[in-house]
C-alpha positions in Angstrom: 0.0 0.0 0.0 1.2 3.5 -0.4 2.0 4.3 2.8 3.9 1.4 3.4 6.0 2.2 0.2 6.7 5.8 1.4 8.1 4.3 5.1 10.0 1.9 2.8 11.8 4.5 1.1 12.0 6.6 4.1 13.7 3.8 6.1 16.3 3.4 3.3 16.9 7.1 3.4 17.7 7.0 6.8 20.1 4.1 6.8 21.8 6.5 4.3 21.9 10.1 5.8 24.4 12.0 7.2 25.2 11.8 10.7 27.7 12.9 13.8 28.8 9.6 14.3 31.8 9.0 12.2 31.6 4.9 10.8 35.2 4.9 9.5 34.3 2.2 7.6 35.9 0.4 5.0 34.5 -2.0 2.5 36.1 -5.3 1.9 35.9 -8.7 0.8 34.9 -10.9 3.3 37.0 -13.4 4.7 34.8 -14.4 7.4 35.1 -17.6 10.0 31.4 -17.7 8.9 31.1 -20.4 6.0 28.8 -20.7 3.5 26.2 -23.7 3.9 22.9 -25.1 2.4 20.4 -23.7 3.5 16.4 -24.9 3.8 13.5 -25.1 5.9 15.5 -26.5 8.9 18.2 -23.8 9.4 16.8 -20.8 7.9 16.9 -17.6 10.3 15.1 -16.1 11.8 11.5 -18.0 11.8 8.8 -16.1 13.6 9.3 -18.3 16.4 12.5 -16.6 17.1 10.9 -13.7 18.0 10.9 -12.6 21.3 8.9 -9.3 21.1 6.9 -7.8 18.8 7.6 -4.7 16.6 5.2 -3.3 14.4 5.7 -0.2 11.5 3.2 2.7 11.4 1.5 3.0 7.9 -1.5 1.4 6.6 -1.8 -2.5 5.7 -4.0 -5.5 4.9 -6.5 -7.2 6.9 -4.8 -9.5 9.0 -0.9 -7.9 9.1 -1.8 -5.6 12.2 -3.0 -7.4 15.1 -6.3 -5.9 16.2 -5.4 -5.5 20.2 -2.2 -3.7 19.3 -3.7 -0.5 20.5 -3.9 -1.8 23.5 -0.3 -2.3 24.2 2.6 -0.3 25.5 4.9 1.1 22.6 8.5 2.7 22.2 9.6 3.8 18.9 12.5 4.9 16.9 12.1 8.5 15.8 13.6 10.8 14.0 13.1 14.2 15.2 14.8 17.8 14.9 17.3 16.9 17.1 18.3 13.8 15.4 17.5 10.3 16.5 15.3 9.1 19.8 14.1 6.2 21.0 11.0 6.9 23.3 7.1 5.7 24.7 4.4 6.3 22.5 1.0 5.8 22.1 -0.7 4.1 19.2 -4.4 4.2 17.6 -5.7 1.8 15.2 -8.3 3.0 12.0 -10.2 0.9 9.9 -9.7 2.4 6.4 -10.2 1.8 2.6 -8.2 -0.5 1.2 -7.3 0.7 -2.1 -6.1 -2.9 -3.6 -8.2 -5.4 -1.8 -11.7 -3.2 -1.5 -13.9 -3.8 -3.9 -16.7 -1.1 -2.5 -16.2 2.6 -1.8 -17.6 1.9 1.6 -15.6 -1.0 1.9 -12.9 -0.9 5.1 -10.8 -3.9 5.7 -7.6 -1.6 6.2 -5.6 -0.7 9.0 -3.9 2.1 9.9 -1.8 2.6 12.3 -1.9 6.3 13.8 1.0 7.5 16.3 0.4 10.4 18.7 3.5 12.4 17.9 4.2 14.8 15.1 7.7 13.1 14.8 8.9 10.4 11.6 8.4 7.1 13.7 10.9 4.2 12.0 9.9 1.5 14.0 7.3 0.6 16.9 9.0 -2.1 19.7 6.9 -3.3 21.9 7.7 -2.0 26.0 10.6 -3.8 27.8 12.0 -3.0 31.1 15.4 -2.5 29.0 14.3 -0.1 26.5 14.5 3.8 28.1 13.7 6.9 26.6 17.3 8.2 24.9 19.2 9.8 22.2 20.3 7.5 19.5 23.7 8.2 17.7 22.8 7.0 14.3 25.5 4.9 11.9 26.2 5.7 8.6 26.7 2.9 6.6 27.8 3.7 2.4 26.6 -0.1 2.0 23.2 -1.1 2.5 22.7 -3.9 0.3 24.4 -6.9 0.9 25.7 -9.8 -1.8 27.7 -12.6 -1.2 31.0 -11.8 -1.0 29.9 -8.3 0.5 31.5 -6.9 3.7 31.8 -4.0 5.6 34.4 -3.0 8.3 33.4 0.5 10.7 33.9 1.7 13.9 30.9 2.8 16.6 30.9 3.9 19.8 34.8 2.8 20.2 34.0 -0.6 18.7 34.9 -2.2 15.7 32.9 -4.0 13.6 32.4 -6.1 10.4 28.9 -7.3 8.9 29.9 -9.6 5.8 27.5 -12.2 3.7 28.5 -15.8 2.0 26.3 -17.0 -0.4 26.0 -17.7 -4.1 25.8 -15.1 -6.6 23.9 -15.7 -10.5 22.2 -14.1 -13.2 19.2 -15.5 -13.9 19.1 -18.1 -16.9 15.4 -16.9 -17.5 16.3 -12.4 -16.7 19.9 -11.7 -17.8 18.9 -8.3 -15.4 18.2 -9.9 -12.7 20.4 -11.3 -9.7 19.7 -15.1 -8.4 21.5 -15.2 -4.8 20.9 -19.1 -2.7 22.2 -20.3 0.6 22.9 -16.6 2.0 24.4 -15.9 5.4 24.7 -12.3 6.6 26.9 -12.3 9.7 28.0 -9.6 12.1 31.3 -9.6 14.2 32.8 -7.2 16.7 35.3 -7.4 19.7 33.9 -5.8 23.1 37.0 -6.2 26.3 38.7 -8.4 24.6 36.4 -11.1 23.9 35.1 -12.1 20.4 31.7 -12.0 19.6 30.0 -13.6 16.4 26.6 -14.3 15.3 24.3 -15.2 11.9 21.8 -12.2 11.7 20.3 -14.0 8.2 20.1 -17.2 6.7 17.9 -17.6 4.2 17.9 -19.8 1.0 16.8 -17.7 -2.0 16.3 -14.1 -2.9 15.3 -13.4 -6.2 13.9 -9.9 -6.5 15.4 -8.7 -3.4 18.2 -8.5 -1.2 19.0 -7.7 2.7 18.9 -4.0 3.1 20.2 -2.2 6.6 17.3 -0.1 6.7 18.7 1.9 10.7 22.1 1.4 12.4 22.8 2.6 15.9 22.5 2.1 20.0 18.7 1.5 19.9 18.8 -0.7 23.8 21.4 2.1 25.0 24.0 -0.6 26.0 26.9 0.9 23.4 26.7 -2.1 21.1 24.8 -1.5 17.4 21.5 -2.8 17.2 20.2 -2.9 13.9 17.0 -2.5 11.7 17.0 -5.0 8.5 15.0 -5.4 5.7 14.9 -9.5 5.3 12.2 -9.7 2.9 13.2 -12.2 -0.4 10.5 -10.8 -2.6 10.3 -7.1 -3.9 6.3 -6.2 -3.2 6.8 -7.2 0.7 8.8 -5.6 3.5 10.2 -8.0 6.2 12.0 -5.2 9.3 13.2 -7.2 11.9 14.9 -5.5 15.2 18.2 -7.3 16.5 19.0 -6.2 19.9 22.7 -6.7 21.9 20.8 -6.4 25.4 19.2 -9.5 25.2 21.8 -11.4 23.4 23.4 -14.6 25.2 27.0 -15.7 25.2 28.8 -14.6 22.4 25.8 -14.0 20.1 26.7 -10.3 20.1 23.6 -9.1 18.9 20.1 -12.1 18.6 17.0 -11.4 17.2 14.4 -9.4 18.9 11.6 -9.4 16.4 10.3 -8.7 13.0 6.6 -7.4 11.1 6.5 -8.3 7.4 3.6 -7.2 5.3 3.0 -7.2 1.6 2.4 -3.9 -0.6 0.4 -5.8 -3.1 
């Protein structure tokens, strides 16, 4: 829907902007510890069922993508305001509107829209935890969004270094000489924190074929001083997949472990 294609696009621009936080990142080729495996229905990641919380975007979608009690529920969201970048508690209404596509009445309302009570560009809605407090978020700049196999990127952030890489395999389509046929991806993200090593699969999915895994926001969302990130996992073009990894939560030497994730189709 239309407004999900503007927040789309508005979520990519942000991942892009300019920012006070210097990345000092460098591209590379990836020669990660991370190795590149067949993947299928039994070790794809993330499933739904890794979710822990649930996150939501605002905008207006199908019947049956918002849940109809999420009005009900305490919210925090990403937004970006004149100061720059805040996470912070928020309200949220639910509207039953038009939908344009599925609709076939005028008077017809099987769409949802979700309305938030501030004035400010909301990027993302978490669901309230005890570990997520009202603060300023230094944004990351990141030059590469995209990530292909063989794709890696090496920054710095909050005093910590980092590389996010992907392994994979990379094709042109035998039946689109345009198009890009990637199977058995991994995107991976590494960093060392006092010392110790941390490593962990963010992605693992088997095919995208009109798509790829977009950084849609980069930066201290749980206020720990460890990235947290906003990707776009979604394998096929029309649909938007934003799941939240968070390092607060994470166990051992995950680094960061998924948090949660809304996906929800434009068409």
């Amino acid at each position: 829907m239309h407004s999900l294609l503007k927040t789309s696009a508005l979520l990519g621009l942000l991942a892009m902007a300019s920012c006070k936080q210097k990345s000092q990142e460098q591209q590379t080729t990836t020669d990660s510890t991370i190795a590149q495996v067949k993947v299928d229905s039994t070790n794809m990641f993330p499933k739904e069922t890794d979710y822990q919380i649930t996150v939501q975007m605002p905008g207006t979608f199908h019947e049956g993508q918002v849940p109809l009690n999420s009005d009900k529920k305490s919210w925090v969201g990403i937004f970006q305001t004149s100061k720059g970048f805040e996470l912070r508690a928020t309200k949220i209404a639910l509207e039953m509107v038009h939908d344009e596509m599925i609709d076939e009445t005028p008077e017809a309302k099987t769409g949802i829209q979700i309305n938030i009570a501030q004035k400010d560009t909301c990027l993302l809605l978490i669901e309230s935890q005890s570990y997520l407090k009202d603060h300023v978020i230094a944004p990351l700049t990141l030059s590469k969004t995209e990530f292909y196999p063989n794709d890696a990127v090496e920054f710095e952030y909050l005093g910590l270094k980092y590389k996010l890489f992907a392994v994979g395999k990379k094709e042109i389509a035998k039946e689109d000489p345009n198009q890009i046929l990637v199977t058995d991806y991994t995107l991976s993200i590494s960093f060392t924190k006092e010392g110790k090593n941390y490593t962990n699969v963010l992605l693992r999915q088997p095919r995208f074929d009109t798509k790829i895994p977009t950084v849609q926001f980069a930066g201290d969302i749980d206020g720990d001083g460890i990235v947290d990130l906003v990707l776009d996992a979604a394998t096929y073009y029309n649909d938007i997949n934003s799941t939240l990894y968070l390092s607060k939560i994470a166990k051992g030497t995950q680094g960061l472990t998924i948090a949660g994730g809304f996906t929800a189709g434009v068409d």
